[in-house]
BALOFI-38081 format. One record per residue (C-alpha): chain; x, y, z negated. Coordinates in steps of 0.1 Angstrom, whole numbers, always signed. Layout:
<pts>
<pt><tifi>A</tifi><px>X</px><py>Y</py><pz>Z</pz></pt>
...
</pts>
This chain:
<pts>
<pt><tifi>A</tifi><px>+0</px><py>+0</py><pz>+0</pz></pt>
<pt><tifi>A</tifi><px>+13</px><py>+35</py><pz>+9</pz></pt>
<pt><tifi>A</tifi><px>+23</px><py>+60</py><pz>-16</pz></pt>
<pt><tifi>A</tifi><px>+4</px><py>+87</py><pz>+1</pz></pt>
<pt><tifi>A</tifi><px>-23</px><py>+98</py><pz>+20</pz></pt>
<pt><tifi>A</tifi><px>-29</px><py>+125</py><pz>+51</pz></pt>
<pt><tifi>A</tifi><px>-64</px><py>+137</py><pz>+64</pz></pt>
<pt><tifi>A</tifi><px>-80</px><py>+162</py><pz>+80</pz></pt>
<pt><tifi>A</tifi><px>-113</px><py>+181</py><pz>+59</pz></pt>
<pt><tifi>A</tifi><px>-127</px><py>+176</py><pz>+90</pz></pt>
<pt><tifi>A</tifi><px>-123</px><py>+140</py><pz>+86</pz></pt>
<pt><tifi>A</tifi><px>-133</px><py>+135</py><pz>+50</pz></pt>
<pt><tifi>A</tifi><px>-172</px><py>+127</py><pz>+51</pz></pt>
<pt><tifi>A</tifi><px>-197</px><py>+155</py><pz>+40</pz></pt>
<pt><tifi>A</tifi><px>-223</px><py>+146</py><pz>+11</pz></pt>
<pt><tifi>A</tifi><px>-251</px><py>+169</py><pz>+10</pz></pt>
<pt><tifi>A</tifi><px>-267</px><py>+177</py><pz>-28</pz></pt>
<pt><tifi>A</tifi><px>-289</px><py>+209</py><pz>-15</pz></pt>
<pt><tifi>A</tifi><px>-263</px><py>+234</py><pz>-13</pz></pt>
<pt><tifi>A</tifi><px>-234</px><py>+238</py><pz>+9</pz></pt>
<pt><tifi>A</tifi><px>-222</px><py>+205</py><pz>+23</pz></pt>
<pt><tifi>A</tifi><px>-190</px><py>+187</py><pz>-1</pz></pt>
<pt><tifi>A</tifi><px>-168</px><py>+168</py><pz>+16</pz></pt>
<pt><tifi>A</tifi><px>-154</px><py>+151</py><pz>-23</pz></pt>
<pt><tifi>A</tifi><px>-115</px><py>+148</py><pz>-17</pz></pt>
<pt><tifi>A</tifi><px>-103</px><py>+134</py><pz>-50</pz></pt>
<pt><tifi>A</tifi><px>-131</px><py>+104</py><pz>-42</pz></pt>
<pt><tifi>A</tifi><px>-122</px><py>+99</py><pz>-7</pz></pt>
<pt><tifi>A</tifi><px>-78</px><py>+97</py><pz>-17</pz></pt>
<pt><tifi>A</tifi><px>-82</px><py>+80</py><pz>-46</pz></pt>
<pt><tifi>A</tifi><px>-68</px><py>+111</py><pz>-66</pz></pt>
<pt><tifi>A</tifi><px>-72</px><py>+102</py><pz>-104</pz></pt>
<pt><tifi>A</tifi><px>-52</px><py>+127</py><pz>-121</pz></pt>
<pt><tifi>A</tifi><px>-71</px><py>+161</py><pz>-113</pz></pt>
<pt><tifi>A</tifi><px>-104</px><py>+170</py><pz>-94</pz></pt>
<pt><tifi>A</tifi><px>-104</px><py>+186</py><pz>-61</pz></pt>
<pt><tifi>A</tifi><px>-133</px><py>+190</py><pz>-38</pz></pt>
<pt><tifi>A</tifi><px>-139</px><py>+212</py><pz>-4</pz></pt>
<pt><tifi>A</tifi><px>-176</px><py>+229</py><pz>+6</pz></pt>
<pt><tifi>A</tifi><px>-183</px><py>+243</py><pz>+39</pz></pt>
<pt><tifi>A</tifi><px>-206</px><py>+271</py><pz>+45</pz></pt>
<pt><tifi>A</tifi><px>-232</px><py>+268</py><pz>+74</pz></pt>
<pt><tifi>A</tifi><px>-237</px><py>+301</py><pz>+78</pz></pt>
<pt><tifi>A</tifi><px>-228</px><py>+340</py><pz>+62</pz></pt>
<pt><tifi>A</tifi><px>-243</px><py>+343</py><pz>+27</pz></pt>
<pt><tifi>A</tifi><px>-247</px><py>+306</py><pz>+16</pz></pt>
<pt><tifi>A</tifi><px>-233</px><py>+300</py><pz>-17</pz></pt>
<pt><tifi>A</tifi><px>-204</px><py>+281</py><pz>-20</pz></pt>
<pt><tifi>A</tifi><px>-194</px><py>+275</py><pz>-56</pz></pt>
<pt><tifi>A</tifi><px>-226</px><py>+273</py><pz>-80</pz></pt>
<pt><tifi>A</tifi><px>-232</px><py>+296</py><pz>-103</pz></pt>
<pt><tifi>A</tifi><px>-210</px><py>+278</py><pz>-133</pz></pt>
<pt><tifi>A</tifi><px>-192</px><py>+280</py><pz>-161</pz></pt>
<pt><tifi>A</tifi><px>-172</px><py>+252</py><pz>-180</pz></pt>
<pt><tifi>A</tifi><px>-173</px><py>+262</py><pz>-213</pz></pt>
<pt><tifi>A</tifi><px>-203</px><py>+285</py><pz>-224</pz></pt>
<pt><tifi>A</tifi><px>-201</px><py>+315</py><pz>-251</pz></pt>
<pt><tifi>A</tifi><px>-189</px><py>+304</py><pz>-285</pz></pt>
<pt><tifi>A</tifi><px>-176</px><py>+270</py><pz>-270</pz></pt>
<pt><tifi>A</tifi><px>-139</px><py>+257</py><pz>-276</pz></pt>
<pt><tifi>A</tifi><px>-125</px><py>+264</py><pz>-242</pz></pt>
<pt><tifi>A</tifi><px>-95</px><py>+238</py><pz>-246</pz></pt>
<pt><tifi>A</tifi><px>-119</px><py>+210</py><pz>-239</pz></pt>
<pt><tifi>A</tifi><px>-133</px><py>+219</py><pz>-209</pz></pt>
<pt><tifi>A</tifi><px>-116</px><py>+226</py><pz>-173</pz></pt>
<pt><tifi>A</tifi><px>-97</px><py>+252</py><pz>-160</pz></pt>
<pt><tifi>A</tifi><px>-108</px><py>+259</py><pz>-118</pz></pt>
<pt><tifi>A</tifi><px>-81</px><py>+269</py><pz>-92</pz></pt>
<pt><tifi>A</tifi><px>-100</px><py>+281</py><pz>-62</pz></pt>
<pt><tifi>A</tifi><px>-84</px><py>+282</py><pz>-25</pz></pt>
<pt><tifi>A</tifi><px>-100</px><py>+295</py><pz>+7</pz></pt>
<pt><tifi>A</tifi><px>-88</px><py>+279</py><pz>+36</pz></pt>
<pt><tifi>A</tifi><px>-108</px><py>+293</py><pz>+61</pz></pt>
<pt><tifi>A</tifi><px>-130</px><py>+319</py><pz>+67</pz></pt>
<pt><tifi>A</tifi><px>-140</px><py>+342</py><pz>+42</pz></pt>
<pt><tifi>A</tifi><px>-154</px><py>+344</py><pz>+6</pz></pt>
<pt><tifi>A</tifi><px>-169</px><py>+371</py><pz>-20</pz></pt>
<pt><tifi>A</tifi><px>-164</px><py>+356</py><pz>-55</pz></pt>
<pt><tifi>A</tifi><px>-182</px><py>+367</py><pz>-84</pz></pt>
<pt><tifi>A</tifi><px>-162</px><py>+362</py><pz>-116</pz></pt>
<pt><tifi>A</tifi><px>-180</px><py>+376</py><pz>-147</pz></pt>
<pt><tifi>A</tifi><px>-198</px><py>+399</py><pz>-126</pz></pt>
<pt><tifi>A</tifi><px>-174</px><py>+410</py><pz>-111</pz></pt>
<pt><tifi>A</tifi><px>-173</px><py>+414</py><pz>-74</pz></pt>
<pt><tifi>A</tifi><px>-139</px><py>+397</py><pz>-55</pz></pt>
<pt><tifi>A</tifi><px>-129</px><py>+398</py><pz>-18</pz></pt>
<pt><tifi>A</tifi><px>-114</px><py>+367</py><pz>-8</pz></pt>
<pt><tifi>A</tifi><px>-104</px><py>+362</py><pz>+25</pz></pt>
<pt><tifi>A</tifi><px>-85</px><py>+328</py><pz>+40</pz></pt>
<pt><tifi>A</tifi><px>-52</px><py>+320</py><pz>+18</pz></pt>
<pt><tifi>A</tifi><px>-65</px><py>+333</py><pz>-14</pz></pt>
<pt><tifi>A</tifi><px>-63</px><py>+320</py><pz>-47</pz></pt>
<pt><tifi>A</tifi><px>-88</px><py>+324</py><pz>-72</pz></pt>
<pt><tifi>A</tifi><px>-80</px><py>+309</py><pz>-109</pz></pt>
<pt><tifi>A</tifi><px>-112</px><py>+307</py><pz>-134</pz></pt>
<pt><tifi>A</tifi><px>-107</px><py>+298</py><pz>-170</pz></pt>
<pt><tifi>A</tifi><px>-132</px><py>+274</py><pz>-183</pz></pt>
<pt><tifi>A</tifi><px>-154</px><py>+308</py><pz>-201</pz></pt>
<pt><tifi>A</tifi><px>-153</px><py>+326</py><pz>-171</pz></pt>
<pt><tifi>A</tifi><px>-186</px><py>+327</py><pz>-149</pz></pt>
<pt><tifi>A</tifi><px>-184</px><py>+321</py><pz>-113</pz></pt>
<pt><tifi>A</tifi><px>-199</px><py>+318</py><pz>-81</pz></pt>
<pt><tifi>A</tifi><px>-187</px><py>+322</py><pz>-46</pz></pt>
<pt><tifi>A</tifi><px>-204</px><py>+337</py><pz>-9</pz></pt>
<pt><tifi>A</tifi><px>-196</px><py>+327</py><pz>+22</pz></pt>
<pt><tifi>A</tifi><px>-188</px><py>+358</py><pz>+41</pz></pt>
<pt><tifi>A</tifi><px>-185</px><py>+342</py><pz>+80</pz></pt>
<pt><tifi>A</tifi><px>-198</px><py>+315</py><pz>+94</pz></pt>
<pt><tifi>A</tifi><px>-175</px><py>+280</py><pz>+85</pz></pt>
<pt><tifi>A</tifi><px>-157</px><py>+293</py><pz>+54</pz></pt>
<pt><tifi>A</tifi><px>-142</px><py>+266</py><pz>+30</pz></pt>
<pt><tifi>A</tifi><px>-131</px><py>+266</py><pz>-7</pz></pt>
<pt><tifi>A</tifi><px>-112</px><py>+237</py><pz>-23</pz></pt>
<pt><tifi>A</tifi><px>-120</px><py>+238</py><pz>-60</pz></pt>
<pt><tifi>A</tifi><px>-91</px><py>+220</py><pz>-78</pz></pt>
<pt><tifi>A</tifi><px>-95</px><py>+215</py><pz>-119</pz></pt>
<pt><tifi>A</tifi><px>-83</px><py>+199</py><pz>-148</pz></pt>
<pt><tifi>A</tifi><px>-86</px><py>+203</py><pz>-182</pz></pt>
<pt><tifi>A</tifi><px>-55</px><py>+214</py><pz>-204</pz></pt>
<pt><tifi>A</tifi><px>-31</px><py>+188</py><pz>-221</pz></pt>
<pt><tifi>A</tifi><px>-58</px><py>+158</py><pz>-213</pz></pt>
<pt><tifi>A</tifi><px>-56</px><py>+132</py><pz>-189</pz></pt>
<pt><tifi>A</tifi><px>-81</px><py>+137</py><pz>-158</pz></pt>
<pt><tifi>A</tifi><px>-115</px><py>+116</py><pz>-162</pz></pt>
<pt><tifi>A</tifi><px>-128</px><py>+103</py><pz>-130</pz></pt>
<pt><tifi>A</tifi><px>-168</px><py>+98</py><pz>-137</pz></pt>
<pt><tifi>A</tifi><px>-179</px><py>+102</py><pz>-99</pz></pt>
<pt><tifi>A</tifi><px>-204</px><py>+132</py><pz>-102</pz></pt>
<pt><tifi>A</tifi><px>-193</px><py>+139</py><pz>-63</pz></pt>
<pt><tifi>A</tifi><px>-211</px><py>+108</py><pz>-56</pz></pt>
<pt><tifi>A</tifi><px>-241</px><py>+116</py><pz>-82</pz></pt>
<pt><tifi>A</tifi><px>-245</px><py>+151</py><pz>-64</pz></pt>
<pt><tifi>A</tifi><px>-263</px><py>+139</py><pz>-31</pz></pt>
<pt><tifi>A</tifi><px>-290</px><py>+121</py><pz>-62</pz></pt>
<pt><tifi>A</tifi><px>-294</px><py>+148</py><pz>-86</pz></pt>
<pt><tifi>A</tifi><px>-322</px><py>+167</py><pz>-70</pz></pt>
<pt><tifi>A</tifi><px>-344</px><py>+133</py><pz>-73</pz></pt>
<pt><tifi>A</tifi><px>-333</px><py>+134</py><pz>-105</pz></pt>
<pt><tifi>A</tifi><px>-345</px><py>+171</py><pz>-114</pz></pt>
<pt><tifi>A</tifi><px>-377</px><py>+160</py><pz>-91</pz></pt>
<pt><tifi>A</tifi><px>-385</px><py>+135</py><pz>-116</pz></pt>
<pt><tifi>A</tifi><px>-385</px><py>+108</py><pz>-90</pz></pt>
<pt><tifi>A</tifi><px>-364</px><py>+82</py><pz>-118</pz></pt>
<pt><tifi>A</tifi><px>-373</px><py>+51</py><pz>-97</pz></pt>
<pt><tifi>A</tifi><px>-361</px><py>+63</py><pz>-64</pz></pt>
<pt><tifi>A</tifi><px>-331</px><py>+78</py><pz>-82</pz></pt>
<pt><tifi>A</tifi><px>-322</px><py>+40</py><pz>-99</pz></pt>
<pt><tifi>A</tifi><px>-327</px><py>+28</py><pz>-62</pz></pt>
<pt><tifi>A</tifi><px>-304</px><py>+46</py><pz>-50</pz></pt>
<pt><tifi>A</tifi><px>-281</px><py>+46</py><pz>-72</pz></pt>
<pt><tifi>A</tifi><px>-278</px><py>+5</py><pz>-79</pz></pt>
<pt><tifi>A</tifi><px>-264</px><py>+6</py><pz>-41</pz></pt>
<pt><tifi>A</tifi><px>-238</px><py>+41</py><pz>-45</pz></pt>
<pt><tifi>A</tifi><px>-225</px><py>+13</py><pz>-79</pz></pt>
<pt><tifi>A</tifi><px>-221</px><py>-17</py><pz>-57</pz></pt>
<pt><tifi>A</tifi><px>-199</px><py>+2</py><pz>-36</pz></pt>
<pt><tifi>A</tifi><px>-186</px><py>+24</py><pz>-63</pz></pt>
<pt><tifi>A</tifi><px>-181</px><py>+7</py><pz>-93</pz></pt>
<pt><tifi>A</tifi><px>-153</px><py>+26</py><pz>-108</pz></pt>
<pt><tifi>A</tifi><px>-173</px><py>+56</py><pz>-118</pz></pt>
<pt><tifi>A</tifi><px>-190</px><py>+55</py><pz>-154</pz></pt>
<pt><tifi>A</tifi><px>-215</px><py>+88</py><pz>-149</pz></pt>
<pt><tifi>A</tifi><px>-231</px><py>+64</py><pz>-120</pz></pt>
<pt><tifi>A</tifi><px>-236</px><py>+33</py><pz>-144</pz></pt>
<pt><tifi>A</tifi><px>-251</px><py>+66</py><pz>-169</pz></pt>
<pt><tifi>A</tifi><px>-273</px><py>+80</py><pz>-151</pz></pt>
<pt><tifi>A</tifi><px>-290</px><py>+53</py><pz>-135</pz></pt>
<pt><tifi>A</tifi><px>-291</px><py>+39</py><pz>-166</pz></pt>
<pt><tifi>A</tifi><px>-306</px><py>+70</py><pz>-179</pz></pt>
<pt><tifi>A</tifi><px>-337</px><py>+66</py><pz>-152</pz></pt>
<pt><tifi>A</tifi><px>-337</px><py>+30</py><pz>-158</pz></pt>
<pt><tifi>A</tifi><px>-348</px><py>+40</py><pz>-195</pz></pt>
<pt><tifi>A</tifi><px>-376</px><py>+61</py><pz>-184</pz></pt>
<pt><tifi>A</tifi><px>-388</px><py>+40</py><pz>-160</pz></pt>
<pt><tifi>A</tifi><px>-391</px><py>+9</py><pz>-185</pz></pt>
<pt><tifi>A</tifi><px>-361</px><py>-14</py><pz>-174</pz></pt>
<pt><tifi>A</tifi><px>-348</px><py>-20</py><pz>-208</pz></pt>
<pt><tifi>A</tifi><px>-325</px><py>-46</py><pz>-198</pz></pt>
<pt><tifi>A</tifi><px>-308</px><py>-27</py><pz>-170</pz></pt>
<pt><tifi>A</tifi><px>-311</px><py>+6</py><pz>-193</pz></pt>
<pt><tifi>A</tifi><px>-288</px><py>-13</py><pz>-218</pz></pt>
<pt><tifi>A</tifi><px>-263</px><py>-34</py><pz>-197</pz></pt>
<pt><tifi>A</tifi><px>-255</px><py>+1</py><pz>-174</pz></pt>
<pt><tifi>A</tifi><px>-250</px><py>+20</py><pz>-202</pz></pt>
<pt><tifi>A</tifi><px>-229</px><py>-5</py><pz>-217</pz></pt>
<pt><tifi>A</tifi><px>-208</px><py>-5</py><pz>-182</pz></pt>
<pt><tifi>A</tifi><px>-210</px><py>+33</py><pz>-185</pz></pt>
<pt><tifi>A</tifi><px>-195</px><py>+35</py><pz>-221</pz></pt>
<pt><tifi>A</tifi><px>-170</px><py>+8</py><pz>-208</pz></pt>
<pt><tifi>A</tifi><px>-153</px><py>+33</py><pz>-185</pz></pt>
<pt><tifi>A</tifi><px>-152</px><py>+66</py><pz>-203</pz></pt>
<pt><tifi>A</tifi><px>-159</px><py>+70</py><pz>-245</pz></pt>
<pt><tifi>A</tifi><px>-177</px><py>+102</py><pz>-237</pz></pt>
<pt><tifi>A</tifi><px>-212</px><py>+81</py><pz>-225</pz></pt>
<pt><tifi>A</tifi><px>-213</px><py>+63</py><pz>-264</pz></pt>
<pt><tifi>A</tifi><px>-215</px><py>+104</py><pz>-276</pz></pt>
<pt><tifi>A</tifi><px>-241</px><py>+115</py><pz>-246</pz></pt>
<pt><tifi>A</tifi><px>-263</px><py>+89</py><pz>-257</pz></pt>
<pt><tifi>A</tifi><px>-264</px><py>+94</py><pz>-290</pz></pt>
<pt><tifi>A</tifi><px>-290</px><py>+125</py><pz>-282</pz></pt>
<pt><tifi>A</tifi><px>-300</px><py>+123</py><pz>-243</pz></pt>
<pt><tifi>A</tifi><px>-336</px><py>+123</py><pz>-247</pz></pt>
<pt><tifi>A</tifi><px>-340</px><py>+101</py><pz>-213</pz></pt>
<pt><tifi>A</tifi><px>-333</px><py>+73</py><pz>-238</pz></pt>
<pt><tifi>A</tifi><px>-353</px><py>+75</py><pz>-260</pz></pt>
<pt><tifi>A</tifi><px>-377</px><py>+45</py><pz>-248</pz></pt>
<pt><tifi>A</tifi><px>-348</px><py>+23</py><pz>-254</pz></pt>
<pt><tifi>A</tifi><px>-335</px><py>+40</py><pz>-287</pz></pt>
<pt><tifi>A</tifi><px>-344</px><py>+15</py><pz>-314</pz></pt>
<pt><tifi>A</tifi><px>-337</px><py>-16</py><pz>-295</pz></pt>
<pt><tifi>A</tifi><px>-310</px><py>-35</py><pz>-315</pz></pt>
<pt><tifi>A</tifi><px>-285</px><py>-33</py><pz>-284</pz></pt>
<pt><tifi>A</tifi><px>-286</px><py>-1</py><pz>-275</pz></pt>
<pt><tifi>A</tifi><px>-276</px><py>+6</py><pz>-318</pz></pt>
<pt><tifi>A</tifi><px>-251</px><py>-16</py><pz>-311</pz></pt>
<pt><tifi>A</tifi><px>-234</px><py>+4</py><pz>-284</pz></pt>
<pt><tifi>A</tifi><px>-238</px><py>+35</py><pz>-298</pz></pt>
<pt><tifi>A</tifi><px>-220</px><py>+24</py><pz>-332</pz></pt>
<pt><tifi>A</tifi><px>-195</px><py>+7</py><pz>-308</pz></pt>
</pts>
């Protein structure tokens, strides 16, 4: 097996999750030390970083990730705690995790490549590039489409614990107890941070007080 990799953005698939299309570059090299990911604008004025911010008011900052922004093409207006920035193709815009941001295409084409990591920990992989393309089912309240979907992006994916999460999440409010409780034991499995996020995510609740879901949650 080679020790690296070469591609084109214009060769790295495009998943769509109702914004500007991703094309998830950490996924698609295998990358497993930081997070990097490209969106392409359509047209002027589609947004191409969500609104976000990593760490909200009053929240430690030194758990959450730092962003490192590049425009390779076209042009982009970011928005960094209201403020306005003119970015055009070879700039670098760096966000700590308090800062709010957003970003504009300005022409036609324009891509950003988001790269982050969080400070002094090793990068988790959880696979919410391949969760994107789902979420609006999620937010649509469509749970049994969503675990559908999301059994096949596991088979081919099962590497990434927010999948095994999420679905096990819908699974949950769907009542598919067993499933609920052997993805979120998979989930837990690859990354500690699901055994906390289920000890209050509401979606499951249906499955709360069965013995094996105590279990995992105790660990």
């Amino acid at each position: 097996m080679s020790g690296y990799a070469v591609v084109h953005v214009d060769d790295i698939p495009e998943l769509e999750d109702g914004r500007c299309p991703m094309r998830p570059v950490r996924h698609h090299l295998g990358i497993t030390g930081f997070g990097v990911t490209a969106w392409t604008a359509r047209n002027a004025g589609d947004r191409v970083i969500n609104e976000h911010q990593e760490a909200e008011a009053g929240e430690e900052e030194t758990d959450r990730d730092e962003e490192l922004y590049l425009v390779v093409h076209g042009r982009a207006s970011f928005e960094l705690d209201g403020e306005r920035q003119d970015a055009p193709a070879g700039t670098f815009v760096f966000a700590r995790p308090g800062v709010k941001r957003t970003a504009f295409a300005e022409e036609p084409g324009t891509t950003v490549v988001a790269v982050g990591g969080t400070p002094g920990k090793p990068y988790d992989p959880v696979g919410w590039e391949l969760w994107a393309p789902i979420r609006s089912l999620y937010e649509a309240g469509e749970y049994a489409e969503v675990v559908e979907r999301g059994r096949e992006v596991i088979e081919a994916n099962p590497q990434y614990g927010l999948l095994f999460y999420n679905v096990a999440c819908c699974e949950s409010l769907t009542g598919q107890t067993a499933d609920a409780l052997e993805h979120l034991r998979k989930a837990i499995e690859l990354s500690e941070r699901f055994r906390d996020y289920a000890k209050e995510d509401s979606d499951l609740d249906a499955i709360r007080d069965e013995p094996a879901f105590k279990e995992l949650i105790a660990g």
